[in-house]
Every structure is written in C-alpha cells, then in structure tokens.
N, C-alpha and C positions, 0 to 999 in steps of 0.2 A: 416486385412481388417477393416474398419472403417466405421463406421454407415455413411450414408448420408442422405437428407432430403430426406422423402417420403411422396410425391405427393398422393392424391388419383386418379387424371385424369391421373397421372404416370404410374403406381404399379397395374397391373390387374392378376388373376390366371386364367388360359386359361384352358381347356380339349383338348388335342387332339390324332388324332393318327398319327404314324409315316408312313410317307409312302416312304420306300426307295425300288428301282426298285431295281432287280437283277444283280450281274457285268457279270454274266455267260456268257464266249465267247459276251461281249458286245452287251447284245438285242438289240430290237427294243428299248424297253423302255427306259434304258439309256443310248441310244445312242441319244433319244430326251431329255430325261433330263437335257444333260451335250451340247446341241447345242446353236449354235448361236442366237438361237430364243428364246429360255427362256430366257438365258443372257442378252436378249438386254430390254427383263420385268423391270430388275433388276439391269439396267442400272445408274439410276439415283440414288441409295441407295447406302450408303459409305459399304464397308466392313472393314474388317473382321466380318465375324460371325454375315452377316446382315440378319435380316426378312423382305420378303415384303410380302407382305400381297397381294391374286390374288385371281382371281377369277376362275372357271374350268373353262367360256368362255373367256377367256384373255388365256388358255393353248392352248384351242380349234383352236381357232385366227392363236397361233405361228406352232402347227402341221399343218394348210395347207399352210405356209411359208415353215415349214421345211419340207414338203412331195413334193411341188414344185422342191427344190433347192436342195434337194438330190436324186428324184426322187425312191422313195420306191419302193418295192415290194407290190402289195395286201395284203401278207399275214404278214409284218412288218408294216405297216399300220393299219391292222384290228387288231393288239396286242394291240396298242396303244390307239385306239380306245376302247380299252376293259378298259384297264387298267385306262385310264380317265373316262370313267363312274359309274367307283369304287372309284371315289374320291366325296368327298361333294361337296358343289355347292360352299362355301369359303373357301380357304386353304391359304398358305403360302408357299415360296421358303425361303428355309435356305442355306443361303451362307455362306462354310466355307473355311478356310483358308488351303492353301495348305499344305502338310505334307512339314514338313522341312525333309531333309536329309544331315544326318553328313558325 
C-alpha cells in the first residue's frame, strides 16, 4: 500500500463506541437497524463500507416511519425506544458490504 497525500481537513481521529444491536431471534432492534427507514438516511452515500454521519433525531424520525408501516408491538417498540436513548446525540450508520459466499 502506498503513502497518499494527506489532507489535514482529510485525515481526522475520532473516539467512538460501537454500537451493534443483538442478532438474537431478530429483535426489535435489528430488525429496525437493517429496515427500510435507516437505508433510505443512507441513501445518498456510495457504498461499500460507507459512513454517514446522523443524528439520534434523524433515527428517532425513521422509527415512527418504521413503527407506522410495520405496525409494532408496544413492547418491540418501547426496546427501541430504550435502546436509542443509549446512543449519543451524534452517531454514524456504518454500511457494510455483504458477505460474499463461495
């Protein structure tokens, strides 16, 4: 791999923490993480292996889209709920590329 130019308004080092929902029997949570309504946040950003940068209210936004149009449960609902108020106030969606299989 070969040095490139680097930018200082480039090249930033970030802190953060990871926040990946549970796959258990497909929660609540990622069941909203991987819906239609995040996706369409993250619409306009190229992938593979893209960052957009959001906000918690930009998440807030797409769960009452996505509690509309799949019509939740209360209690799949209020997880969600939980689980967004345990995030910062700025975050990021990391889009990654699908597994290949051989």
């Amino acid at each position: 791999m070969t040095q490139r130019d680097v930018t200082w308004a480039l090249v930033d080092v970030i802190s953060y923490d990871y926040q990946w929902p549970s796959r258990d029997g497909e929660n609540a949570v990622f069941g909203f993480t991987h819906s239609r309504e995040v996706n369409e946040i993250c619409a306009g950003m190229l992938p593979p292996h893209t960052v957009t940068p959001v906000s918690k209210t930009d998440l807030e936004r797409a769960l009452v889209g996505y509690v509309e149009r799949r019509g939740l449960e209360a209690a799949d609902e209020t997880a969600i709920h939980r689980w967004l108020a345990n995030l910062p106030d700025n975050i990021a969606i990391i889009e990654r590329e699908a597994p290949r299989f051989r």
